[in-house]
mmCIF file of the C-alpha atoms, coordinates in Angstrom:
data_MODEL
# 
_entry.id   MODEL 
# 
loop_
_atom_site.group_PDB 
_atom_site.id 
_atom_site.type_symbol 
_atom_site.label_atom_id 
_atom_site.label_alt_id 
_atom_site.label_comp_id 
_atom_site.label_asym_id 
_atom_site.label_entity_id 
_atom_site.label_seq_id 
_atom_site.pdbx_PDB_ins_code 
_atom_site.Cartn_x 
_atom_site.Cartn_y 
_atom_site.Cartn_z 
_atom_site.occupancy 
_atom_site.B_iso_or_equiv 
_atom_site.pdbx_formal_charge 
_atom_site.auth_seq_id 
_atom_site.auth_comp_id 
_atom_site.auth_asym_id 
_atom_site.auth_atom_id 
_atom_site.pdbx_PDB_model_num 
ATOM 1   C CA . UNK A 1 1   ? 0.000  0.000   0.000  1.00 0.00 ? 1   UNK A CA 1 
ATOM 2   C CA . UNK A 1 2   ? 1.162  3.354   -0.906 1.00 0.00 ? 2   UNK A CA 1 
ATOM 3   C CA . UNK A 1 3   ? 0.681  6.077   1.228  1.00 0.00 ? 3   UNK A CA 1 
ATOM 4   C CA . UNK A 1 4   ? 0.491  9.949   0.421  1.00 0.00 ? 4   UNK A CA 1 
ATOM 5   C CA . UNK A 1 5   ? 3.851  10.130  2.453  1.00 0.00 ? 5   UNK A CA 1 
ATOM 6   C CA . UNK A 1 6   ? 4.987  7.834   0.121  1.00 0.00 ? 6   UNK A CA 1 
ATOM 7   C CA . UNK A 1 7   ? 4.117  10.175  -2.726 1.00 0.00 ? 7   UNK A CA 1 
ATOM 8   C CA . UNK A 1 8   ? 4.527  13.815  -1.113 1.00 0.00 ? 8   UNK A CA 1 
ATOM 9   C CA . UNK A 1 9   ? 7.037  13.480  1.255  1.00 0.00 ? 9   UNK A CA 1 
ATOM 10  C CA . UNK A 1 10  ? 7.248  14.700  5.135  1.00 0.00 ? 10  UNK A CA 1 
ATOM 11  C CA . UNK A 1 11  ? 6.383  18.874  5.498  1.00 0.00 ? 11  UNK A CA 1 
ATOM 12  C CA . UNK A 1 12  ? 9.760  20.330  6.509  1.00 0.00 ? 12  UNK A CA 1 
ATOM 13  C CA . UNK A 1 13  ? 12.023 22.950  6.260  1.00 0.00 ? 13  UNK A CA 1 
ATOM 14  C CA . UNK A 1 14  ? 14.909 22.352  3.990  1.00 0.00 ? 14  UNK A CA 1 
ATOM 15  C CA . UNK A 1 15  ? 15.387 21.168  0.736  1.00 0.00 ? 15  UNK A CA 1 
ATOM 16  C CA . UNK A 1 16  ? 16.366 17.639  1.438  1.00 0.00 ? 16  UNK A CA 1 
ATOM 17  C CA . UNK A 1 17  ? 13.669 14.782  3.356  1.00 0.00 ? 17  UNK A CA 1 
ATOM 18  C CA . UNK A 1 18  ? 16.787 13.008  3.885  1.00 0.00 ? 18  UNK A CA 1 
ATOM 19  C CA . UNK A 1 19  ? 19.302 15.469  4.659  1.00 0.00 ? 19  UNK A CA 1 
ATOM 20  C CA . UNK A 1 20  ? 17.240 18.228  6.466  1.00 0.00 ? 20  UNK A CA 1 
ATOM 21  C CA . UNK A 1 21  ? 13.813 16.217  7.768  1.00 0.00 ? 21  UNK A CA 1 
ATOM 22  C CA . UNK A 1 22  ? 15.097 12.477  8.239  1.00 0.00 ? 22  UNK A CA 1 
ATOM 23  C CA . UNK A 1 23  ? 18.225 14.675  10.326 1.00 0.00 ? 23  UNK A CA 1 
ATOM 24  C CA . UNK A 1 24  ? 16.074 16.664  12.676 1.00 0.00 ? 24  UNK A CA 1 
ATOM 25  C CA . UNK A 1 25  ? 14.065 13.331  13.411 1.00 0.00 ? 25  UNK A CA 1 
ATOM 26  C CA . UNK A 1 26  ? 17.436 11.328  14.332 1.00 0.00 ? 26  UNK A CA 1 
ATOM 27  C CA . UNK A 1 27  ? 17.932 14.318  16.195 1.00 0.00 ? 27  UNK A CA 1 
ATOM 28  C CA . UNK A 1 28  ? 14.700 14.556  18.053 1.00 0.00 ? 28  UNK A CA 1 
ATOM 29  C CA . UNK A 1 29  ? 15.172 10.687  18.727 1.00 0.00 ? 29  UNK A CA 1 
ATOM 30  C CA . UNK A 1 30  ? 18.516 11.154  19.830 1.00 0.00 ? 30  UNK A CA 1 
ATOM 31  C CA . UNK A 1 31  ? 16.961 14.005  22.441 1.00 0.00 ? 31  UNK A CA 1 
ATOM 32  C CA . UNK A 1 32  ? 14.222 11.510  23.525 1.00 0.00 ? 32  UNK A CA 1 
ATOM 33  C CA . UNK A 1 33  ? 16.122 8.629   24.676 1.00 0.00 ? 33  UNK A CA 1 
ATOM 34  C CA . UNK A 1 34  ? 18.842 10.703  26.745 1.00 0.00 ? 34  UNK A CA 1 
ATOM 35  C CA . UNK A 1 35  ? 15.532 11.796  28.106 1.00 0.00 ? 35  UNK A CA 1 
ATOM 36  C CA . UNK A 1 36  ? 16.354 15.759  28.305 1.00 0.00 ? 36  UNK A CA 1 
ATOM 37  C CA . UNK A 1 37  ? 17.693 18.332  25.818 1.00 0.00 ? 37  UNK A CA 1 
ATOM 38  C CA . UNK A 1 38  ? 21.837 17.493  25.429 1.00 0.00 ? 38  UNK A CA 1 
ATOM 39  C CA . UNK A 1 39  ? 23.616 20.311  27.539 1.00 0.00 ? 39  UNK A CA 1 
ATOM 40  C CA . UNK A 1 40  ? 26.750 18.715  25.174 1.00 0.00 ? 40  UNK A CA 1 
ATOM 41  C CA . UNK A 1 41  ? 26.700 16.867  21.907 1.00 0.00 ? 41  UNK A CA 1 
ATOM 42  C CA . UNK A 1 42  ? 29.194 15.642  19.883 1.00 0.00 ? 42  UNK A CA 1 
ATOM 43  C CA . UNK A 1 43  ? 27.609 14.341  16.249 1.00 0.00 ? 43  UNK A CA 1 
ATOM 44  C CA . UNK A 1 44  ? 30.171 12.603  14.378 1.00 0.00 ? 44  UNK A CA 1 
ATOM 45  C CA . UNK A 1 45  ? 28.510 12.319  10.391 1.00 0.00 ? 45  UNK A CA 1 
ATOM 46  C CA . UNK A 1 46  ? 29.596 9.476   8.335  1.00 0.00 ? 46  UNK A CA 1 
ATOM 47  C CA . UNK A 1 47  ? 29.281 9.475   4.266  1.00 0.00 ? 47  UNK A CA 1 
ATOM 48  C CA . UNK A 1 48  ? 26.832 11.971  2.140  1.00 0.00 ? 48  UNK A CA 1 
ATOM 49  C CA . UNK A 1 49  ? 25.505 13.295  5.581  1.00 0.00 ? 49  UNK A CA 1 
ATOM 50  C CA . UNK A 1 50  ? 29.333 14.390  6.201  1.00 0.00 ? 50  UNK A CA 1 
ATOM 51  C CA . UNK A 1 51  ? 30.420 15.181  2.651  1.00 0.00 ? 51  UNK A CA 1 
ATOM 52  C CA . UNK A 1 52  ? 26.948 17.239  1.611  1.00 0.00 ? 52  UNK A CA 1 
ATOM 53  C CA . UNK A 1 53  ? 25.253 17.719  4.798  1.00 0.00 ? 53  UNK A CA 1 
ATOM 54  C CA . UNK A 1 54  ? 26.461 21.566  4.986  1.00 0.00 ? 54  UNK A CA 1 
ATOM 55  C CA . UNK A 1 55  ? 24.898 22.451  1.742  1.00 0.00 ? 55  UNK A CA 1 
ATOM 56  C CA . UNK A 1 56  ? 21.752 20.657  2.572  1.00 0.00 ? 56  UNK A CA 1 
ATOM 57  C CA . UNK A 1 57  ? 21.467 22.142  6.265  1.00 0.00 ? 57  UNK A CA 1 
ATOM 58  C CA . UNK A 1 58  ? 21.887 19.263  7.842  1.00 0.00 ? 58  UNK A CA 1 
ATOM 59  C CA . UNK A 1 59  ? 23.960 20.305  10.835 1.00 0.00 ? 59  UNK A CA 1 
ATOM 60  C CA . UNK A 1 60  ? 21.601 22.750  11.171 1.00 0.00 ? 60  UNK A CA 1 
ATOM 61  C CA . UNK A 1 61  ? 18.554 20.165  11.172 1.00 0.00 ? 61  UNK A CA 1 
ATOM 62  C CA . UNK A 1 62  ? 20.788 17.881  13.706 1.00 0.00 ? 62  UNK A CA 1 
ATOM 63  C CA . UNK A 1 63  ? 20.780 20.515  16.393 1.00 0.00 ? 63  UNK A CA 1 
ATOM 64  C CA . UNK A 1 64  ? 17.160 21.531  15.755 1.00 0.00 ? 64  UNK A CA 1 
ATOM 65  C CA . UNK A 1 65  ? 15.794 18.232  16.648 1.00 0.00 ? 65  UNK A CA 1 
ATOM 66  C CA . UNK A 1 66  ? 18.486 17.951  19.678 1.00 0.00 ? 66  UNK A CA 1 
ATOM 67  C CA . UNK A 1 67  ? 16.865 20.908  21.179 1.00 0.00 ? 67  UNK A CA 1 
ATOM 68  C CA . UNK A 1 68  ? 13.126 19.819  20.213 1.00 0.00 ? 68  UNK A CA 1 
ATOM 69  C CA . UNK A 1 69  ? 12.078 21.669  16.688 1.00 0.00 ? 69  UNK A CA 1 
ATOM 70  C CA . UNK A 1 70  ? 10.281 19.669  14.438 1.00 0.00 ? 70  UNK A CA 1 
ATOM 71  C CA . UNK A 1 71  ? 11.267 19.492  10.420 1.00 0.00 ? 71  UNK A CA 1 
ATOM 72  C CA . UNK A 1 72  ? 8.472  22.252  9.890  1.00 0.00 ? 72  UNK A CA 1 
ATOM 73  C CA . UNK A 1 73  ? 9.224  24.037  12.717 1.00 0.00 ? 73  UNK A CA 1 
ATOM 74  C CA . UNK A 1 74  ? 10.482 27.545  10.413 1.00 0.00 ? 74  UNK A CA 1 
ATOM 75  C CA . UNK A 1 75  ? 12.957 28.248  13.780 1.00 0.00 ? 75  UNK A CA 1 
ATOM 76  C CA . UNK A 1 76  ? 15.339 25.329  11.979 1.00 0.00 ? 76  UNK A CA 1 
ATOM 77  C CA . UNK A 1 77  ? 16.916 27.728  9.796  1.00 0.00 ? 77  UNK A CA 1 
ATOM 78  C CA . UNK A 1 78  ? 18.368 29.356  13.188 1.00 0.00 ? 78  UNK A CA 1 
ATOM 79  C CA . UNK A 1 79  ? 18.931 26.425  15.104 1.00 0.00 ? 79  UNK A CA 1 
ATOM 80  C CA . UNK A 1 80  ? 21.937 27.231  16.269 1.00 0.00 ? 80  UNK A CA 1 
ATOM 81  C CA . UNK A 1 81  ? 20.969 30.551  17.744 1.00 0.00 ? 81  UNK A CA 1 
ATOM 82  C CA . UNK A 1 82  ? 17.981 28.528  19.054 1.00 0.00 ? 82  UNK A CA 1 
ATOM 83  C CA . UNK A 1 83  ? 20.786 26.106  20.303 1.00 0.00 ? 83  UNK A CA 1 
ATOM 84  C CA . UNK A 1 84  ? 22.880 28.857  22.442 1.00 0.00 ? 84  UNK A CA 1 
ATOM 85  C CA . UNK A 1 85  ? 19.519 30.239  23.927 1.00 0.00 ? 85  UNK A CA 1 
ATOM 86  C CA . UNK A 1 86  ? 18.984 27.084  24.619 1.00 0.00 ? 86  UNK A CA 1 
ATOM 87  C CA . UNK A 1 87  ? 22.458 26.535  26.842 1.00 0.00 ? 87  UNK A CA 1 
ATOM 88  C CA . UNK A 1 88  ? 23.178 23.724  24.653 1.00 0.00 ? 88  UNK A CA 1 
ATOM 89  C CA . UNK A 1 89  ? 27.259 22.932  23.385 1.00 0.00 ? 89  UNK A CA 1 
ATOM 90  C CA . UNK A 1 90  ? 27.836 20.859  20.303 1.00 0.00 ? 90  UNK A CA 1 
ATOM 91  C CA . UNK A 1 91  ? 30.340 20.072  17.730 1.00 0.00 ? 91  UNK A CA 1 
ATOM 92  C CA . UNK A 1 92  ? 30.596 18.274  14.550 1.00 0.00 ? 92  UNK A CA 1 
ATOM 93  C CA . UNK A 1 93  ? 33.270 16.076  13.424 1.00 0.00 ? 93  UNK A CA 1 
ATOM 94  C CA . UNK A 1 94  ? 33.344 13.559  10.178 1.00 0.00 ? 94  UNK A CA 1 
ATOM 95  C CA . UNK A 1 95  ? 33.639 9.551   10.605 1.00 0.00 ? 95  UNK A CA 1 
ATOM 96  C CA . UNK A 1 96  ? 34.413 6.832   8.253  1.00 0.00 ? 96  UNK A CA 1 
ATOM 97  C CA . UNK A 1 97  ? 32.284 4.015   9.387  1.00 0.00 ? 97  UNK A CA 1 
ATOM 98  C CA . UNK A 1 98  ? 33.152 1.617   6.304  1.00 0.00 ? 98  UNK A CA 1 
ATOM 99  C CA . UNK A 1 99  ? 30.908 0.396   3.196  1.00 0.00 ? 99  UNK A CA 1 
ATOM 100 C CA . UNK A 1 100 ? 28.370 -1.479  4.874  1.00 0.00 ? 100 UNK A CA 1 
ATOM 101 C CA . UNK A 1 101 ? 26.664 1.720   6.858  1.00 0.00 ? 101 UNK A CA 1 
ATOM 102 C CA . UNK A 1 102 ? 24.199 3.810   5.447  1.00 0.00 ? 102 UNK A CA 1 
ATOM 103 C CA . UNK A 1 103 ? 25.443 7.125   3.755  1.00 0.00 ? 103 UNK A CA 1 
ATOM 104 C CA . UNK A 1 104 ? 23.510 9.431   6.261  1.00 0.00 ? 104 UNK A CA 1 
ATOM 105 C CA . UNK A 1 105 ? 24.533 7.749   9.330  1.00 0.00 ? 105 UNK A CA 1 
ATOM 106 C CA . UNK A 1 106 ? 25.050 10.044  12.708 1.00 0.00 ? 106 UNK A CA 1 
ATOM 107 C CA . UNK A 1 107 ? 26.433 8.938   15.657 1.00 0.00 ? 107 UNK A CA 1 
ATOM 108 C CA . UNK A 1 108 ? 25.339 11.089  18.738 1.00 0.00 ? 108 UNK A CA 1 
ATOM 109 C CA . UNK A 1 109 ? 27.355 11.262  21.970 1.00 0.00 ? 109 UNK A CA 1 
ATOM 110 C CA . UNK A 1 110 ? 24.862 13.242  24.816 1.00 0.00 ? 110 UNK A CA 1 
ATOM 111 C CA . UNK A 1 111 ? 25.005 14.561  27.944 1.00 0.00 ? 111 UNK A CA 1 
ATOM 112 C CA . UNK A 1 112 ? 22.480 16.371  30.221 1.00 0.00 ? 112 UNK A CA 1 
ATOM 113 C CA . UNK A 1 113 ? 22.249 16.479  33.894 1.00 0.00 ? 113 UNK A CA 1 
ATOM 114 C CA . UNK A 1 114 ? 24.784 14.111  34.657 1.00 0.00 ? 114 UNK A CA 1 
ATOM 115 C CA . UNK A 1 115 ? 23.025 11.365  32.239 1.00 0.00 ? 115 UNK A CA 1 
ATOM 116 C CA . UNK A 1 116 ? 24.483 10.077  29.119 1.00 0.00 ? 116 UNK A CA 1 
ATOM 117 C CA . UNK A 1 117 ? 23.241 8.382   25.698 1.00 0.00 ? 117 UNK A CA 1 
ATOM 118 C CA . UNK A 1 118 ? 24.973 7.184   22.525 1.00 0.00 ? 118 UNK A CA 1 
ATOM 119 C CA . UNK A 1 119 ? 22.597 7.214   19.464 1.00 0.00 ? 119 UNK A CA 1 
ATOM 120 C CA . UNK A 1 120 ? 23.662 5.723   16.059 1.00 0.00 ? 120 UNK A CA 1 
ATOM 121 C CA . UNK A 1 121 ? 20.911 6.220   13.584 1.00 0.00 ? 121 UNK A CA 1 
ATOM 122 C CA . UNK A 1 122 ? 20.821 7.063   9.784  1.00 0.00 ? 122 UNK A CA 1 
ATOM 123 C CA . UNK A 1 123 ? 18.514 9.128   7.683  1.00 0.00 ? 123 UNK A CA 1 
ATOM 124 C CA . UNK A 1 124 ? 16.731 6.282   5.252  1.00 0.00 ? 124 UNK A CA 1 
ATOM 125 C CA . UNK A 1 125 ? 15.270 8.517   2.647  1.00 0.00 ? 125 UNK A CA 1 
ATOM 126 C CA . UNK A 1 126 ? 11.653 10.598  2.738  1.00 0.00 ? 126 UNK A CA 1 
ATOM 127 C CA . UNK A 1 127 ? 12.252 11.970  6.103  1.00 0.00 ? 127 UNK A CA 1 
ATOM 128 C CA . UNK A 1 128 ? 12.366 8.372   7.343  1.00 0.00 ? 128 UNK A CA 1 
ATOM 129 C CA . UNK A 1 129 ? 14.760 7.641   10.214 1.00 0.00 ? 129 UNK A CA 1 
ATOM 130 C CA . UNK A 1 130 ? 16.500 3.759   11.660 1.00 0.00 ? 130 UNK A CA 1 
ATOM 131 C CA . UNK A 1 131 ? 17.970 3.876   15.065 1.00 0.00 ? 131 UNK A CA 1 
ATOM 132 C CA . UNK A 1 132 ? 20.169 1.090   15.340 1.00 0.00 ? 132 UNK A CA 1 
ATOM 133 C CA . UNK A 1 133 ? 22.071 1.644   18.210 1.00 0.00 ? 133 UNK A CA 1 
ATOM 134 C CA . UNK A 1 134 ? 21.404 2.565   21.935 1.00 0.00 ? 134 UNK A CA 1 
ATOM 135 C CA . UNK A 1 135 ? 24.777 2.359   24.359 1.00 0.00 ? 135 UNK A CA 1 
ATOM 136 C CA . UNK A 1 136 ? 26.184 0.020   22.540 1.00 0.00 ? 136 UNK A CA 1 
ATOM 137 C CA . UNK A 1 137 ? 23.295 -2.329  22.568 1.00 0.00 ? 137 UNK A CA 1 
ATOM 138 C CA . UNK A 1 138 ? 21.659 -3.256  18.706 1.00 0.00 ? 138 UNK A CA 1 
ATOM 139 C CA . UNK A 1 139 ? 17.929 -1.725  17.775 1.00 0.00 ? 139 UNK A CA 1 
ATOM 140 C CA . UNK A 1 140 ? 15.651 -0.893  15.465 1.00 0.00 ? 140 UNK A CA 1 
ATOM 141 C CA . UNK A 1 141 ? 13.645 2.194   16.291 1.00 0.00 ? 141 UNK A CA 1 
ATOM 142 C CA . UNK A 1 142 ? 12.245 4.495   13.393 1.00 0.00 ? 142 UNK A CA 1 
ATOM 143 C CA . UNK A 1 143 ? 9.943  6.679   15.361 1.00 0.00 ? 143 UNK A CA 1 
ATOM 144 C CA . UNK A 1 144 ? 6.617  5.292   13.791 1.00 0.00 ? 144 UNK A CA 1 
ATOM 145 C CA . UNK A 1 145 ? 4.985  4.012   17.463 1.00 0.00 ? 145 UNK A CA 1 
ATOM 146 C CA . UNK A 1 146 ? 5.233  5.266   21.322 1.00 0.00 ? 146 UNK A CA 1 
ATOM 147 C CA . UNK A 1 147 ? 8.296  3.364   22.339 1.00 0.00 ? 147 UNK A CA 1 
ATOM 148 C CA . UNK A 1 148 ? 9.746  2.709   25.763 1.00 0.00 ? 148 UNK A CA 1 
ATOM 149 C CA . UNK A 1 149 ? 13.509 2.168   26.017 1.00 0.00 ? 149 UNK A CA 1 
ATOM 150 C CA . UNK A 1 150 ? 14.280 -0.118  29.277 1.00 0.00 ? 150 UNK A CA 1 
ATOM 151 C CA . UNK A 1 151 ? 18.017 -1.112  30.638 1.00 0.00 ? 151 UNK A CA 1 
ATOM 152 C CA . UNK A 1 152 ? 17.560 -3.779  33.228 1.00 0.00 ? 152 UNK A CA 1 
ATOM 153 C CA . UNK A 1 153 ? 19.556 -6.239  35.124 1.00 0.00 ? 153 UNK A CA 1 
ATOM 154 C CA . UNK A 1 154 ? 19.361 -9.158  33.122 1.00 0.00 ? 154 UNK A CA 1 
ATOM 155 C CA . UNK A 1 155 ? 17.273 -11.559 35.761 1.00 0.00 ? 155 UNK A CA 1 
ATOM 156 C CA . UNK A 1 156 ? 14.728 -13.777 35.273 1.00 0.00 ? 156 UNK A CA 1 
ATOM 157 C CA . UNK A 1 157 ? 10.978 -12.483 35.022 1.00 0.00 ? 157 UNK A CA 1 
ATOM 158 C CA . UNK A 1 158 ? 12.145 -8.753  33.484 1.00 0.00 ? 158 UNK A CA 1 
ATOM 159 C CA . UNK A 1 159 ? 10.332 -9.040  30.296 1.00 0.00 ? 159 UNK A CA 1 
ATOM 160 C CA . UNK A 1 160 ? 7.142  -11.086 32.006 1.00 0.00 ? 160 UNK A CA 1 
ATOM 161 C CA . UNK A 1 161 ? 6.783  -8.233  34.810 1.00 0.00 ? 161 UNK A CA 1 
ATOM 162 C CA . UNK A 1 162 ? 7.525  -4.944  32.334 1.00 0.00 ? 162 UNK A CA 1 
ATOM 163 C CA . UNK A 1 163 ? 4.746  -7.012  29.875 1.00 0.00 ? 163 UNK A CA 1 
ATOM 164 C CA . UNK A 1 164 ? 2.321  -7.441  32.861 1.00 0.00 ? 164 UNK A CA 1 
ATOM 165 C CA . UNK A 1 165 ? 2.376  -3.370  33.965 1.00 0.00 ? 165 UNK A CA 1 
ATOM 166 C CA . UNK A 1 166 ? 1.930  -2.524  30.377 1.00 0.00 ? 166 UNK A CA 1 
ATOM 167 C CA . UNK A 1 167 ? -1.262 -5.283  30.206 1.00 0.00 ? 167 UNK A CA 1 
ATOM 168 C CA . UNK A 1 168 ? -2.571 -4.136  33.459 1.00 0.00 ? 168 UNK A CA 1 
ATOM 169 C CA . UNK A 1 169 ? -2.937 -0.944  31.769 1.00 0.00 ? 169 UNK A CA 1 
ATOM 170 C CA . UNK A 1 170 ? -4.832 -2.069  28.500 1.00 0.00 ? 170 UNK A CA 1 
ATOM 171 C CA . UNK A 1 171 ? -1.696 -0.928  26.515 1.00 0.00 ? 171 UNK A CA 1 
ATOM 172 C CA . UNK A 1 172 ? -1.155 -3.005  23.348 1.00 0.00 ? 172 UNK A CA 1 
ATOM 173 C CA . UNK A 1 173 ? 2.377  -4.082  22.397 1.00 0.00 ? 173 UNK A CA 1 
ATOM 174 C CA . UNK A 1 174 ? 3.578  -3.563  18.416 1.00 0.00 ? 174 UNK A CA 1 
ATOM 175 C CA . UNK A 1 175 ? 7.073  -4.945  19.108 1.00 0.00 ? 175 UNK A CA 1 
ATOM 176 C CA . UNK A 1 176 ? 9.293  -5.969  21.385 1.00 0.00 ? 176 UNK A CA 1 
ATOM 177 C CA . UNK A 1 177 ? 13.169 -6.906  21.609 1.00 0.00 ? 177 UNK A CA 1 
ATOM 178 C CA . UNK A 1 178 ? 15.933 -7.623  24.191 1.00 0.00 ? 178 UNK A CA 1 
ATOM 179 C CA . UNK A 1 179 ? 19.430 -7.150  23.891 1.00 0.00 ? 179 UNK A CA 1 
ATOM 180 C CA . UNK A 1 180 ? 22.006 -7.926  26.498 1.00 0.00 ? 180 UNK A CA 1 
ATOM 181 C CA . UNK A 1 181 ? 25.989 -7.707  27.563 1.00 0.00 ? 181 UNK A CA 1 
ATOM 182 C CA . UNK A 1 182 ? 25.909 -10.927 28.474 1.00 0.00 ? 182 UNK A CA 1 
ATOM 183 C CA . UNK A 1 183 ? 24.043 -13.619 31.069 1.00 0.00 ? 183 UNK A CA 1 
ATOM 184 C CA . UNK A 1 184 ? 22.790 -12.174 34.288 1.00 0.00 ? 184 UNK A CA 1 
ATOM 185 C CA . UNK A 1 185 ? 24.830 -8.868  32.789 1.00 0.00 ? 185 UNK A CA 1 
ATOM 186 C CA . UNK A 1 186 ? 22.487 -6.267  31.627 1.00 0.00 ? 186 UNK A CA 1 
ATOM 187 C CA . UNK A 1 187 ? 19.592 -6.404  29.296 1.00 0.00 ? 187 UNK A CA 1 
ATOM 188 C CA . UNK A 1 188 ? 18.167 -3.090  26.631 1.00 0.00 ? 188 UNK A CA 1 
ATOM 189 C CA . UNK A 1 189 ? 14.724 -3.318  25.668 1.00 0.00 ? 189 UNK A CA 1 
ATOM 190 C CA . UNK A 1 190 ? 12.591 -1.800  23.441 1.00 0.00 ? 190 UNK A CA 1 
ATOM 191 C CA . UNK A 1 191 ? 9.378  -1.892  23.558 1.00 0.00 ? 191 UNK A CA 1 
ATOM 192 C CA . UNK A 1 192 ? 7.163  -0.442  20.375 1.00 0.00 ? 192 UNK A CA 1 
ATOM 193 C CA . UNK A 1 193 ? 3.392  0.349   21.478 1.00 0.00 ? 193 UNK A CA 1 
ATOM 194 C CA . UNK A 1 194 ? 0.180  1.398   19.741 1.00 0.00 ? 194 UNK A CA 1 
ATOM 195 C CA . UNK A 1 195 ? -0.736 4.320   22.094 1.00 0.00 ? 195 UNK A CA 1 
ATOM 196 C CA . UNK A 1 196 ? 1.498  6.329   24.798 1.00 0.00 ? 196 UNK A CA 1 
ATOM 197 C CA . UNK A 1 197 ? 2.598  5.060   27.787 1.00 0.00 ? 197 UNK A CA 1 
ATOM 198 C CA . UNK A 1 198 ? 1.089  7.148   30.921 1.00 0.00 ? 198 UNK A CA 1 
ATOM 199 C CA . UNK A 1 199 ? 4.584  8.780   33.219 1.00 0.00 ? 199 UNK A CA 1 
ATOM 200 C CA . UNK A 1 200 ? 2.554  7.116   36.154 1.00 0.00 ? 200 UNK A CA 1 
ATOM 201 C CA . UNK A 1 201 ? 3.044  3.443   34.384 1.00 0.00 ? 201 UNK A CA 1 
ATOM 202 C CA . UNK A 1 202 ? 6.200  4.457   33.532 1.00 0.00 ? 202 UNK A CA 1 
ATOM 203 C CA . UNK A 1 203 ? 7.466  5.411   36.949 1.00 0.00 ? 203 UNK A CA 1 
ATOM 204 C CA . UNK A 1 204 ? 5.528  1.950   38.324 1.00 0.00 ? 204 UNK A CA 1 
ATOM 205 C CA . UNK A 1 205 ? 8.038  0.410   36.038 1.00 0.00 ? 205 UNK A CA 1 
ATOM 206 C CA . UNK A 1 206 ? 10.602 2.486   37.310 1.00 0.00 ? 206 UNK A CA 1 
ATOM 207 C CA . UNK A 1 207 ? 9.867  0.826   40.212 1.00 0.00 ? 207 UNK A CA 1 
ATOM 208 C CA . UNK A 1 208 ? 11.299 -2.384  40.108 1.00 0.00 ? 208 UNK A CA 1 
ATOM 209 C CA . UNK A 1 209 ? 14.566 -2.731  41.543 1.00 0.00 ? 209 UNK A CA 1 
ATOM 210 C CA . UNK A 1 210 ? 16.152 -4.355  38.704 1.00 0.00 ? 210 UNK A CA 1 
ATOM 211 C CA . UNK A 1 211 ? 15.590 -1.590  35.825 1.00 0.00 ? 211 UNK A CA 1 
ATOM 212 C CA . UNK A 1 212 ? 18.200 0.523   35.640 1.00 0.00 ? 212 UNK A CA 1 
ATOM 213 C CA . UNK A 1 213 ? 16.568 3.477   33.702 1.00 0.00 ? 213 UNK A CA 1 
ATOM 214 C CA . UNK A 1 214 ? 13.206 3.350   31.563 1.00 0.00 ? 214 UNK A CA 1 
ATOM 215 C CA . UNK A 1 215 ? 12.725 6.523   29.146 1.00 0.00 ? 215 UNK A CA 1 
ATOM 216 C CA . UNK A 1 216 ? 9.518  6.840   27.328 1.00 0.00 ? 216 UNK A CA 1 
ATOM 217 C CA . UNK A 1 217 ? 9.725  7.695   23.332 1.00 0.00 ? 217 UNK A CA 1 
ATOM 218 C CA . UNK A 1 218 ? 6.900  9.641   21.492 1.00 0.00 ? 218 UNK A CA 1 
ATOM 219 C CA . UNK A 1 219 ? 6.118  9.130   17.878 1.00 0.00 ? 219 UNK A CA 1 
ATOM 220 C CA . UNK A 1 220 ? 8.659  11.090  15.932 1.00 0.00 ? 220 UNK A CA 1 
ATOM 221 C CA . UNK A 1 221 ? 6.783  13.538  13.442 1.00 0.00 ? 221 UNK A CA 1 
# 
């Protein structure tokens, strides 16, 4: 089925979905799971994102979505103004990541309040964004559905007691995976729902003395 997405594209500033719409979403993703806007960022760009991305205003997209703009959000084409209002620090520096990754791959290194997240992600084309990688742990998050991100001692009954809250609460489950370090190490999950999880289910899963952190994901526009 082909959708008038499909056909149109995403309404953004910019005059690139992949360079300038598909960046401020890795960049509002990037925000969502460090849970805060980054007082530091360090974006290291990889491929066409680091060889055109100036041009196309893709740095400038980046640091929009770290600070919360959305691609039609008409403030983009000052984020970094927005950025220093905003108390936020940030450089840019290229990477070579090899053949095999995408060609508008960003890899984020945050920090806010003492809290800390690295985000690789890459811009898939039409504004369409693939998180891949969350502190080291393998994902596949693209924004499309409420998503919880979860880093838990990796015990038995984790998955069967974060599944029961989210039950309890009528909330229906899209996807699921679980990645961990290693047995009885530590355990990422992320969990893709079809509506938003309430901050009081959230904290009742922050509850349990296993989880390490738990940081709730909205759809991405």
């Amino acid at each position: 089925m082909v959708s008038l997405f499909d056909i149109l594209g995403p309404v953004m500033v910019g005059p690139s979905s992949s360079h300038t719409a598909g960046a401020c979403r890795l960049g509002l993703m990037a925000r969502a799971i460090l849970g805060a806007t980054p007082e530091r960022a360090r974006i290291a760009l990889h491929g066409s994102f680091a060889a055109t991305g100036d041009g196309h205003g893709t740095h400038r997209a980046i640091v929009g979505g770290l600070i919360g703009l959305m691609p039609d959000d008409l403030r983009l084409r000052d984020a970094f103004a927005e950025a220093e209002r905003a108390g936020m620090r940030w450089e840019f520096v290229t990477v070579d990541l090899g053949d095999d990754a995408h060609p508008n791959t960003a890899i984020f290194e945050l920090e806010a309040g003492g809290e800390s997240a690295r985000v690789r992600g890459a811009s898939i084309g039409g504004g369409r964004i693939e998180v891949t990688e969350v502190d080291g742990f393998a994902v596949s998050l693209g924004g499309d559905y409420d998503t919880l991100v979860l880093l838990a001692e990796d015990v038995p009954g984790t998955i069967a007691a974060i599944a029961g809250v989210l039950a309890a609460e009528g909330i229906n489950l899209a996807t699921m995976r679980v990645d961990r370090t290693g047995r009885h190490l530590d355990a990422l999950m992320t969990i893709e729902a079809d509506q938003p999880v309430p901050e009081r289910v959230l904290n009742q899963i922050r509850a349990f003395p296993w989880l390490r952190w738990a940081r709730s994901v909205g759809k991405i526009a």
